[in-house]
DRENPATOR-106114 format. One record per residue: x, y, z of N, C-alpha, C in turn. Coordinates in steps of 0.1 Angstrom, whole numbers, padded with zeros to 4 digits, always signed. Atoms other than C-alpha are relative to their C-alpha. Layout:
N
XYZXYZXYZ
...
END
This chain:
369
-0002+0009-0011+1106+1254+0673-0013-0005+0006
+0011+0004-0007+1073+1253+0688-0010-0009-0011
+0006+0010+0009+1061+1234+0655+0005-0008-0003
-0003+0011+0003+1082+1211+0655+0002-0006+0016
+0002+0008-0012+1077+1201+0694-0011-0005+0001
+0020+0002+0002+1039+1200+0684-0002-0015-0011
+0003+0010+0009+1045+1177+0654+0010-0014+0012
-0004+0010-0009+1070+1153+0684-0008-0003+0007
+0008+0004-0012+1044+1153+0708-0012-0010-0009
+0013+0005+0006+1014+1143+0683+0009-0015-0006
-0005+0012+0004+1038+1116+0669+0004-0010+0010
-0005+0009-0014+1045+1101+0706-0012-0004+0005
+0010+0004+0000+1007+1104+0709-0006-0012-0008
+0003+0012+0009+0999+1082+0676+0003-0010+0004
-0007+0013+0004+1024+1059+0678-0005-0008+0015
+0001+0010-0007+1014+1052+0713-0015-0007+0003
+0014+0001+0001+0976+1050+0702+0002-0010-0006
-0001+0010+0006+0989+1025+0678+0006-0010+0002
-0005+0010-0008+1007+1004+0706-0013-0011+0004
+0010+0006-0009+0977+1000+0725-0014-0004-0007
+0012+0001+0006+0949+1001+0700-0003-0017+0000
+0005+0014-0003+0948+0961+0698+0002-0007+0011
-0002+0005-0015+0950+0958+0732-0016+0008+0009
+0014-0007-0008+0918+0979+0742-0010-0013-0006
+0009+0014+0006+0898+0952+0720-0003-0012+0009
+0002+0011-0008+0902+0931+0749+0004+0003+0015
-0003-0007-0012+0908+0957+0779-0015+0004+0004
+0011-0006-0006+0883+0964+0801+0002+0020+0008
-0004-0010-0008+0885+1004+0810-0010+0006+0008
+0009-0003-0012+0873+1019+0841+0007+0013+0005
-0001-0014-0005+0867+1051+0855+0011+0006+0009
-0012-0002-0011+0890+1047+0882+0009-0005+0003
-0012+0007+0001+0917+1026+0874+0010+0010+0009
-0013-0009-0005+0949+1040+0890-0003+0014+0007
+0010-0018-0002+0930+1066+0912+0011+0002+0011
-0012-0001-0011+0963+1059+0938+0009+0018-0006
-0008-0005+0006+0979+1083+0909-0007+0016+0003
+0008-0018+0001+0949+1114+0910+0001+0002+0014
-0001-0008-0015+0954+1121+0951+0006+0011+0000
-0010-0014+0003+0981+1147+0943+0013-0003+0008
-0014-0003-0002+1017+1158+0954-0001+0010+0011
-0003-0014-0008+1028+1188+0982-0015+0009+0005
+0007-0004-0013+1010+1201+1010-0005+0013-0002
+0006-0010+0006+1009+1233+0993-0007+0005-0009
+0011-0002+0013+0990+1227+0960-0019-0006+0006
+0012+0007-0007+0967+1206+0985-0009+0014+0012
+0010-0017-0008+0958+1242+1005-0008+0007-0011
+0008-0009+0015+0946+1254+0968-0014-0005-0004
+0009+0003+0012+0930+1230+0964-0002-0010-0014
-0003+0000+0014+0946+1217+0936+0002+0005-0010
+0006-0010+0012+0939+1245+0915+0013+0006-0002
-0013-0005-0003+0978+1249+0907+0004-0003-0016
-0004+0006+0017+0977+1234+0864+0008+0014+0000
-0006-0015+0004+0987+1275+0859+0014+0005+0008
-0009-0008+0000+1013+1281+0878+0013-0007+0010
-0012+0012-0006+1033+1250+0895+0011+0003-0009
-0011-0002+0005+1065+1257+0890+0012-0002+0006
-0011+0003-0012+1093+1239+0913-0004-0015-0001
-0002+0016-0001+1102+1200+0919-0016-0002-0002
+0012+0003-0003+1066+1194+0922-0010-0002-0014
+0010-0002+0012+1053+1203+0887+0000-0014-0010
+0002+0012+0009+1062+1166+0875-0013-0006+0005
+0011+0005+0001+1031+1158+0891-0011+0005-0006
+0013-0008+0008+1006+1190+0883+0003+0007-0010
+0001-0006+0018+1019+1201+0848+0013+0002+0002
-0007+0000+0004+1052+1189+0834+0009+0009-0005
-0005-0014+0002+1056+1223+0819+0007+0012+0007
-0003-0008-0011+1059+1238+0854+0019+0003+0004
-0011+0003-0002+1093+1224+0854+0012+0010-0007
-0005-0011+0006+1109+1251+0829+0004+0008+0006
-0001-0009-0005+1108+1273+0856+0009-0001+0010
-0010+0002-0005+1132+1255+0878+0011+0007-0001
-0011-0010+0001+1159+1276+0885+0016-0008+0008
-0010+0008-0013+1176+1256+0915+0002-0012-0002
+0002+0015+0000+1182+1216+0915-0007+0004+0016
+0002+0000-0010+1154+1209+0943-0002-0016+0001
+0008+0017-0005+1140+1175+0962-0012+0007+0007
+0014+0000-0007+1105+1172+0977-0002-0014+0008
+0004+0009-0001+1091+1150+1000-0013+0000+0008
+0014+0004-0002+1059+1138+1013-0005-0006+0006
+0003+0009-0008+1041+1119+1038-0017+0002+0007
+0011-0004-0009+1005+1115+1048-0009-0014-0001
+0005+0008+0000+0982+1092+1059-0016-0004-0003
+0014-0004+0002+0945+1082+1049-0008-0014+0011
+0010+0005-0008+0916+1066+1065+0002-0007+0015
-0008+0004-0013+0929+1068+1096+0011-0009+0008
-0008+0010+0003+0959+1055+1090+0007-0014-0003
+0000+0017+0007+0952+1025+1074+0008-0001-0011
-0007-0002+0012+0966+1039+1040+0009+0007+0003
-0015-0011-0002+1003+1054+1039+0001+0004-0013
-0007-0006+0008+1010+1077+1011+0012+0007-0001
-0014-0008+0000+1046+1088+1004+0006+0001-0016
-0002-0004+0016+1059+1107+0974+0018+0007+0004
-0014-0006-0005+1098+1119+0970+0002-0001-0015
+0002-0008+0014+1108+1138+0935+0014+0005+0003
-0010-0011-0002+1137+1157+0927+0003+0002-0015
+0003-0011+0016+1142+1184+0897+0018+0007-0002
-0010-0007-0001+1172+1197+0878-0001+0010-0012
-0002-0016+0012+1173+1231+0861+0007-0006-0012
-0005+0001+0015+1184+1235+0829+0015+0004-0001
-0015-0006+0001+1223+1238+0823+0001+0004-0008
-0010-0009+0011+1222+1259+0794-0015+0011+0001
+0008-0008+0002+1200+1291+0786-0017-0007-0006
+0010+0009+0009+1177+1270+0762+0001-0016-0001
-0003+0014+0000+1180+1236+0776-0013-0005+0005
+0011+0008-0009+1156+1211+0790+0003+0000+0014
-0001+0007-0012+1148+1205+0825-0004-0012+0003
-0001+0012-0004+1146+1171+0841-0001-0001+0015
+0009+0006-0012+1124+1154+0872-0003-0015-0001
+0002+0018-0002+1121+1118+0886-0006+0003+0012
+0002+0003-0007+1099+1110+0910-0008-0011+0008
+0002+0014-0005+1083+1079+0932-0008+0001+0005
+0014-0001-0005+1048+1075+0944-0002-0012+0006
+0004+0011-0007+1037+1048+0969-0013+0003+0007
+0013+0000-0010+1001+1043+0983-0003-0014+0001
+0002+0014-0007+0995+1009+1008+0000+0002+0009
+0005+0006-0012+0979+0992+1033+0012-0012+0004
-0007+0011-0007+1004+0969+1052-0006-0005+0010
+0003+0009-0007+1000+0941+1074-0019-0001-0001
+0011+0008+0001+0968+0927+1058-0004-0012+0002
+0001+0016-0002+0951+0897+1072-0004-0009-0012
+0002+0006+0005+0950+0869+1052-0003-0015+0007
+0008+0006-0008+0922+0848+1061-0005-0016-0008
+0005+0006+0007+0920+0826+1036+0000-0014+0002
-0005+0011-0007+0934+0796+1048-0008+0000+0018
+0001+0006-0010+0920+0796+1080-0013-0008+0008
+0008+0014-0006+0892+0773+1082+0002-0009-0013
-0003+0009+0010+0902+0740+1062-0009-0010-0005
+0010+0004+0007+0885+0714+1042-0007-0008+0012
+0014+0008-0012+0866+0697+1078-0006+0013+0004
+0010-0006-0006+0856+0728+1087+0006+0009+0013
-0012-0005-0012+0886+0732+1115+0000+0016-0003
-0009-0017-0003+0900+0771+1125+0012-0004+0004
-0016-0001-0005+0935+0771+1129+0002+0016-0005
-0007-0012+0000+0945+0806+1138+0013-0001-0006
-0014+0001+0005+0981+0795+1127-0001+0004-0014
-0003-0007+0018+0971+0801+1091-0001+0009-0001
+0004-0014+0005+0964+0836+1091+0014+0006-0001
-0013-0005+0002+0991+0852+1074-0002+0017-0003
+0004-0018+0002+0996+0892+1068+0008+0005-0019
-0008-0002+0015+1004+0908+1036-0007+0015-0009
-0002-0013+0007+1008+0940+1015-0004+0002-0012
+0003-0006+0014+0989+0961+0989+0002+0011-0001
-0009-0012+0002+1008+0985+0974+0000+0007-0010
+0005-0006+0014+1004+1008+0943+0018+0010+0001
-0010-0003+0001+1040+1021+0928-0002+0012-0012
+0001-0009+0015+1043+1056+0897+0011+0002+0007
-0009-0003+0004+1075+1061+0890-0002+0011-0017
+0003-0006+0009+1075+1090+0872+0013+0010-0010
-0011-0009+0007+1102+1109+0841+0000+0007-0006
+0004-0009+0003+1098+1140+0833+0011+0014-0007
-0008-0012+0013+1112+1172+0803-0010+0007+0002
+0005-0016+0004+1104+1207+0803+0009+0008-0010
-0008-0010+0003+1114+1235+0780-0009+0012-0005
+0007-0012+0000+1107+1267+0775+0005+0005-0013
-0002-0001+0016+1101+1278+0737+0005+0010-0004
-0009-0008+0003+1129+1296+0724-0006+0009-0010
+0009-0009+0007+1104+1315+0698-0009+0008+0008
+0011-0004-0007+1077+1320+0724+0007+0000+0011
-0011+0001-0014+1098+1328+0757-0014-0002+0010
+0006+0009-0009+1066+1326+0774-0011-0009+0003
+0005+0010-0001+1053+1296+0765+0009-0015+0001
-0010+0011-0007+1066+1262+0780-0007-0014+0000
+0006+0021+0000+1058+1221+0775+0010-0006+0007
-0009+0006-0006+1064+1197+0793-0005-0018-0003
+0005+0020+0003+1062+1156+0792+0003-0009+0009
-0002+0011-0008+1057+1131+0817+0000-0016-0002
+0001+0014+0001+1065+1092+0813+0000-0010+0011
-0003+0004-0008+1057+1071+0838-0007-0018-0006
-0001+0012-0001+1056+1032+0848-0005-0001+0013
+0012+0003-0015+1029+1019+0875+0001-0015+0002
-0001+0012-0009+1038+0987+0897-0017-0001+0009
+0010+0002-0007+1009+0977+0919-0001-0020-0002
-0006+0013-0007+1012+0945+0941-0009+0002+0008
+0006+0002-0011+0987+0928+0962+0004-0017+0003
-0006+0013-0012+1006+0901+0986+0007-0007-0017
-0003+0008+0014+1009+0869+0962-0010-0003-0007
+0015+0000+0005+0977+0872+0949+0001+0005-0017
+0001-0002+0010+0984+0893+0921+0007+0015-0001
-0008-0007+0006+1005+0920+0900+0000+0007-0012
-0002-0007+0010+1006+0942+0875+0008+0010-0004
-0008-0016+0005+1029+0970+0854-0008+0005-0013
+0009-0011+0010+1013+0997+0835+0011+0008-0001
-0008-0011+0007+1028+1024+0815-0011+0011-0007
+0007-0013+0010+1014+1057+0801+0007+0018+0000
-0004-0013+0001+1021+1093+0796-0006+0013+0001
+0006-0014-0003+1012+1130+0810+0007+0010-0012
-0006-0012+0009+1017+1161+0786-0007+0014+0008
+0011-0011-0009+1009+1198+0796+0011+0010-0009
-0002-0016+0006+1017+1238+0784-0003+0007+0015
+0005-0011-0005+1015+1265+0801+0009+0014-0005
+0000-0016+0005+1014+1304+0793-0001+0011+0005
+0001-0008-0009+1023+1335+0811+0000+0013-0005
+0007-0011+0008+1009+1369+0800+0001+0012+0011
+0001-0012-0011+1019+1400+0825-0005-0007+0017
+0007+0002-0010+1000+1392+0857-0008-0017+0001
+0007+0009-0001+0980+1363+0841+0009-0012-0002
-0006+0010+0002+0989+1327+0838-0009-0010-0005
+0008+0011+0009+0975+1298+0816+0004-0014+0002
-0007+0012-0005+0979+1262+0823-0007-0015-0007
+0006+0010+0003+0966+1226+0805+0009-0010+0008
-0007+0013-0008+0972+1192+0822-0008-0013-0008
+0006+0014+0004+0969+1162+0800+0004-0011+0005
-0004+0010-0008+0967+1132+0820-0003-0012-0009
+0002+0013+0007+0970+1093+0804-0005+0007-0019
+0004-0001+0015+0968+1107+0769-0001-0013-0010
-0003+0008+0015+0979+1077+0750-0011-0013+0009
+0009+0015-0011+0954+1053+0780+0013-0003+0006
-0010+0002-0003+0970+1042+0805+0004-0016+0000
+0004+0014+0001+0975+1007+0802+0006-0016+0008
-0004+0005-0011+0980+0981+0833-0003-0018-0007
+0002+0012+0005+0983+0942+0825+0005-0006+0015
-0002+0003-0015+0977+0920+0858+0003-0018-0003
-0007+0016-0003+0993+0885+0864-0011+0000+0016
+0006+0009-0008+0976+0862+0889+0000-0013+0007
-0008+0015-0003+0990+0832+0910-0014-0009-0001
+0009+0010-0003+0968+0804+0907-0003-0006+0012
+0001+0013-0014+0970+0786+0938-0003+0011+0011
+0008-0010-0014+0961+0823+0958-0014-0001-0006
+0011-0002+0002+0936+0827+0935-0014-0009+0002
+0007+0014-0002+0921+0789+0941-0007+0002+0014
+0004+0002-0014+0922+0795+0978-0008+0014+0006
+0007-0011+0000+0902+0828+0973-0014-0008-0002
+0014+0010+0004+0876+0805+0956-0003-0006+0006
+0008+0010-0009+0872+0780+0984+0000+0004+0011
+0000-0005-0016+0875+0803+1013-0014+0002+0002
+0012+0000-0001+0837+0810+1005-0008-0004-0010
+0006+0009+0008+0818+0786+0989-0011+0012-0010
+0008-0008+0007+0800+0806+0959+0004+0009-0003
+0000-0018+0000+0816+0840+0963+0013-0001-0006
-0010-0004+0007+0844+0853+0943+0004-0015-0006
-0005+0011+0010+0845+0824+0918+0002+0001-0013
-0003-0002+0014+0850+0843+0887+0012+0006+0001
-0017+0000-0002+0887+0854+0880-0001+0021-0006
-0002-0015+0000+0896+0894+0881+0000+0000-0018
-0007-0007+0009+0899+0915+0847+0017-0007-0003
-0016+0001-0001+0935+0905+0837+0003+0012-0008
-0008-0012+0007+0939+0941+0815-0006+0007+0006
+0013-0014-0001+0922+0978+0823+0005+0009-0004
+0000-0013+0004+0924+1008+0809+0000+0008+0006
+0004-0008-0007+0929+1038+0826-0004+0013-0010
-0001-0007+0008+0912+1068+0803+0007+0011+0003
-0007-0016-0002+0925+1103+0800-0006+0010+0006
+0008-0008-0006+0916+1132+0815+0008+0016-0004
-0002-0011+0000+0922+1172+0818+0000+0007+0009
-0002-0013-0008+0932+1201+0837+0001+0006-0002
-0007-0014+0006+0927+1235+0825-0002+0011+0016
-0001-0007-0010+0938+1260+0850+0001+0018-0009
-0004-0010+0003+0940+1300+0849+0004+0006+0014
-0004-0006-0012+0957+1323+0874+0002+0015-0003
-0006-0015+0002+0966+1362+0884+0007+0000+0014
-0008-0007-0010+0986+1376+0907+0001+0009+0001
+0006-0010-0004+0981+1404+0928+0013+0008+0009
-0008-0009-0011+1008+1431+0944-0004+0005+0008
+0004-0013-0007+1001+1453+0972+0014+0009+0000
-0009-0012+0003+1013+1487+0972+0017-0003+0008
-0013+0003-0006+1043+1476+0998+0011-0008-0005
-0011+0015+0009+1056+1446+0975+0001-0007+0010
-0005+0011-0009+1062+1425+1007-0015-0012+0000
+0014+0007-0001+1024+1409+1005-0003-0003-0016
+0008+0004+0015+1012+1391+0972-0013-0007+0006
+0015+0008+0003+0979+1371+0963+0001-0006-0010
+0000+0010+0009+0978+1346+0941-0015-0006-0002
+0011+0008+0002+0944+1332+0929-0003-0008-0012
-0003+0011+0008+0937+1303+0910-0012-0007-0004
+0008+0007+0004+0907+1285+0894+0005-0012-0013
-0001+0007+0007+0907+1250+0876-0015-0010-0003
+0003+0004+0005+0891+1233+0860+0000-0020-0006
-0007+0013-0004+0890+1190+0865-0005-0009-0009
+0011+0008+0008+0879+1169+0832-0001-0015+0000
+0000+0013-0002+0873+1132+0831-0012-0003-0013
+0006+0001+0015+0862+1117+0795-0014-0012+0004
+0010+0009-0001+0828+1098+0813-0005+0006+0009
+0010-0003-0011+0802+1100+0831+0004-0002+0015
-0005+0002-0012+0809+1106+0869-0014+0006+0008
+0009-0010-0006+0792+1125+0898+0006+0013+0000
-0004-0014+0000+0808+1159+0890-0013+0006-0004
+0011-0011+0000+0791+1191+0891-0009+0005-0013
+0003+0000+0015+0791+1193+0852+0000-0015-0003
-0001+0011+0004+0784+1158+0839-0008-0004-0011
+0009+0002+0011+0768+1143+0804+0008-0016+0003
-0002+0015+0000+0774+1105+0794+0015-0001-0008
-0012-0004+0008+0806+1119+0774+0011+0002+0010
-0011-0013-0007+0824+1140+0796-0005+0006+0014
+0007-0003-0016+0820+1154+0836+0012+0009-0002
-0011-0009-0007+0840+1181+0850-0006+0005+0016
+0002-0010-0011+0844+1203+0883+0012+0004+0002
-0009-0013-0001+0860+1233+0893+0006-0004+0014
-0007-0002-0014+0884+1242+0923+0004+0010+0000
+0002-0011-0005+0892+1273+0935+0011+0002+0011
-0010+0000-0013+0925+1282+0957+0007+0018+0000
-0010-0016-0005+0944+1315+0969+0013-0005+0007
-0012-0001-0012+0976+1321+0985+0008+0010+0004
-0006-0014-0003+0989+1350+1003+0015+0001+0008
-0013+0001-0006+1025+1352+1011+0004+0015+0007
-0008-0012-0005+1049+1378+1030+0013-0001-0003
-0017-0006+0003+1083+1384+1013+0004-0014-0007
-0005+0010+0007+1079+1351+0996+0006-0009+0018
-0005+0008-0012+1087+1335+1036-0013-0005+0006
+0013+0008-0005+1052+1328+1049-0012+0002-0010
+0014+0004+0010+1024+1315+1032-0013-0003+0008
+0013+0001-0005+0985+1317+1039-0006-0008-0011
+0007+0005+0008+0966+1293+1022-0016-0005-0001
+0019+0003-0004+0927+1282+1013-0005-0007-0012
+0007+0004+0013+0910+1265+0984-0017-0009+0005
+0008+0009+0004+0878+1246+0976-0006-0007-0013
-0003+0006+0012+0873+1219+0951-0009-0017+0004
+0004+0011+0004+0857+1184+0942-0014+0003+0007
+0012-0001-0002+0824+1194+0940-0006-0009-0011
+0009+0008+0005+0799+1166+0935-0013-0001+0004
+0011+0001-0005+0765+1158+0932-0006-0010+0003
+0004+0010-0010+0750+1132+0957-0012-0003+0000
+0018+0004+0000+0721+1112+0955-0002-0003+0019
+0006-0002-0018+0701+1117+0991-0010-0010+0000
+0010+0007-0001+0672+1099+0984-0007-0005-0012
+0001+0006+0005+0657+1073+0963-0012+0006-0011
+0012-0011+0009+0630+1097+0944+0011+0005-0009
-0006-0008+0010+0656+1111+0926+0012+0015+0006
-0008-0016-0006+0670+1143+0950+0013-0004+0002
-0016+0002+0000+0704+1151+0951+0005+0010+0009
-0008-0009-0010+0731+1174+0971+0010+0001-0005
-0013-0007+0008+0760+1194+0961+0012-0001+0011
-0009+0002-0008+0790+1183+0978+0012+0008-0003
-0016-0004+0002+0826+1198+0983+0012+0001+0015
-0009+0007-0010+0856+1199+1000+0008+0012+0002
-0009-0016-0007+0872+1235+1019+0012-0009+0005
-0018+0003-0004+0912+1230+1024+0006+0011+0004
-0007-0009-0008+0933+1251+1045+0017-0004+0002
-0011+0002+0002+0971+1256+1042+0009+0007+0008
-0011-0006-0006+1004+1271+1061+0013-0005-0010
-0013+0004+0003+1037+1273+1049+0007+0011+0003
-0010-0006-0005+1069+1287+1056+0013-0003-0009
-0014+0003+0009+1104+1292+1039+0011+0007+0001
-0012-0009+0000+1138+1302+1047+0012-0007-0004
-0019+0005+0003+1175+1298+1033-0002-0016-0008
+0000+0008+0011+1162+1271+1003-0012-0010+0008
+0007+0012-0008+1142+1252+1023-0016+0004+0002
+0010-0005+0002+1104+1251+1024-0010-0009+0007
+0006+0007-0006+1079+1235+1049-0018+0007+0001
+0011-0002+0006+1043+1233+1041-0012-0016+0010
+0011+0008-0007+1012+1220+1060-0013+0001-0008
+0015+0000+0001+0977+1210+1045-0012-0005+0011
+0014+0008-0009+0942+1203+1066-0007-0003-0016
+0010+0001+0015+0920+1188+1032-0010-0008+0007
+0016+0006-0001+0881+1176+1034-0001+0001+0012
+0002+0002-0011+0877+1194+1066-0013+0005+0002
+0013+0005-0001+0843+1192+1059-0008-0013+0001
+0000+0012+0000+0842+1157+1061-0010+0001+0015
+0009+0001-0011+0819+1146+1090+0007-0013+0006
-0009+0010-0010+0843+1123+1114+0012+0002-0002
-0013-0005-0002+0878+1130+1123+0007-0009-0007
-0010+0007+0011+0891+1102+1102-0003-0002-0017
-0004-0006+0015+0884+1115+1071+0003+0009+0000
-0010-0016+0000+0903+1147+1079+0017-0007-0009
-0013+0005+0000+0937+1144+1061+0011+0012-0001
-0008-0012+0005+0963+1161+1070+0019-0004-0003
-0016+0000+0009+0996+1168+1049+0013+0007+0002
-0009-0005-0001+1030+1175+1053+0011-0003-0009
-0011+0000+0010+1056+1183+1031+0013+0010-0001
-0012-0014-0007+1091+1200+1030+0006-0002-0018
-0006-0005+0012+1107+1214+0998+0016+0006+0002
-0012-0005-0002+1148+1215+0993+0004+0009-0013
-0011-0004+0011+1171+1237+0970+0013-0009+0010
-0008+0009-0004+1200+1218+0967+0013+0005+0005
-0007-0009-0006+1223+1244+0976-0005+0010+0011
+0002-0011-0015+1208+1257+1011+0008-0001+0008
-0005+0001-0012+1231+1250+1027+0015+0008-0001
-0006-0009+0004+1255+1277+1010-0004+0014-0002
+0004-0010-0001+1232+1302+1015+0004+0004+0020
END
């Protein structure tokens, strides 16, 4: 069984390397295409840290490892809500997972990602060809970034504990009438559980991801004459988004009472280019993260991570600085229901780059408990 999910996966990979291969020939790819998609999911994986590839395992795993989803036991929903740069950007995420209805079946997740800025001025129009201001032209308008995402788990009926999983998604992204695009690509992931330990891969955009942008003429015209000289060449109309990786490992820790665990978690974050990560060549960059979480009875959660360590150019000689980002978490959970608070980059230096997260986790039967 498990060799013949290996020879499906590698044949969904080809064929979709052999969609897009004559289409990179004339794609421009970039490091950060679709970077709306790498922010993350739940309040809780964001107290780790991120550092969750190993052992997500609940509605949530359609975002940090497909595979997680196997472990579903309950139909749940999730949802999400947080704001960034001091609430200029709104992020909202909402998911929902359904166990497997047979011993050896697949599980199944869908869920919806939105990151935008609303009521943008649009300034373009407002001085005309004498030279006039008419405040009347300023109009407002919305950029928005859409992942719709569909997601299979199963858990390998040879190897009980090893589990794959597969994500397919479809990426909207709308700015006003200016311009549009849909992309398509696909996540894959494993993971492996060994007594105490836990093993985890996250393949992101395996096959590229690949976004194709339409562009109105008559916004894009009035882009070009709003400032004489400046933006007079016409966007990319394709891009690539490349692939990346997540290898995670994890343990878990009893105390003698059983009402107190520990969970600890290190990952591991790859990106197939040169970046400012802490490991970086002209190939390949990575950086680690680092999370814990100490529960009571499985009802309250303590949480802590650190992660996105980068190195920073300070000064024009060449010196650099090692940056990172400490995260701090709470959560709580009674009778199916599950409410979870993040503080992330509260190292950040100004109160509006603090971001903080909130998320609540359902079973779909709490209310029969």
């Amino acid at each position: 069984m498990l060799f013949q999910t290996q020879i499906v996966l590698k044949k969904i990979v080809l064929i979709s390397f052999a969609i897009f291969s004559a289409q990179v020939a004339y794609s421009q790819s970039r490091n950060y295409s679709n970077e709306f998609l790498n922010i993350g999911v739940d309040a809780a994986a964001f107290g780790m840290s991120k550092s969750v590839t190993a052992t997500t395992s609940d509605v949530n795993a359609i975002y940090w490892n497909p595979a997680g989803l196997a472990d579903v036991q309950i139909d749940q929903a999730a949802l999400m809500h947080t704001e960034h740069f001091a609430g200029i950007a709104k992020y909202d995420y909402v998911a929902a997972a359904f166990a497997p209805k047979e011993p050896n079946g697949a599980a199944f997740a869908v869920a919806l990602i939105r990151f935008g800025v609303d009521d943008i001025l649009n300034t373009t129009a407002l001085i005309n060809s004498n030279g006039d201001i008419n405040y009347d032209n300023i109009s407002l308008f919305s950029a928005a970034d859409y992942g719709l995402n569909v997601a299979f788990a199963k858990r390998m009926a040879t190897l009980n504990n090893l589990q794959v999983g597969i994500n397919a998604k479809v990426i909207r992204r709308v700015i006003g009438d200016f311009a549009s695009s849909w992309g398509f690509g696909i996540d894959a992931g494993i993971q492996y559980q060994s007594g105490p330990w836990k093993w985890g891969l996250m393949l992101r955009d395996i096959t590229t991801t690949f976004n194709s942008w339409t562009f109105d003429a008559e916004s894009l015209k009035a882009i070009q004459n709003a400032i004489p000289n400046q933006n007079q060449e016409a966007p990319e109309s394709n891009e690539i988004t490349l692939p990346k990786a997540q290898i995670g490992v994890a343990r878990s820790f009893e105390f003698k009472n059983k009402k107190f665990q520990l969970l600890s978690a290190i990952d591991l974050h790859v990106r197939f280019t040169e970046t400012n990560d802490v490991f970086s060549s002209s190939k390949i960059s990575g950086t680690p993260s680092i999370g814990f979480q100490l529960d009571y009875d499985k009802i309250v959660f303590l949480r802590g991570g650190v992660g996105n360590f980068q190195n920073l150019d300070t000064f024009n000689d060449g010196d650099s600085s090692l940056s990172f980002d400490p995260n701090l978490g709470i959560g709580f959970r009674y009778h199916g229901v599950q409410v979870d608070y993040a503080l992330s980059n509260i190292a950040s230096s100004g109160n509006a780059l603090y971001s903080n997260t909130f998320s609540i986790k359902v079973d779909f039967n709490f209310l029969n408990k």
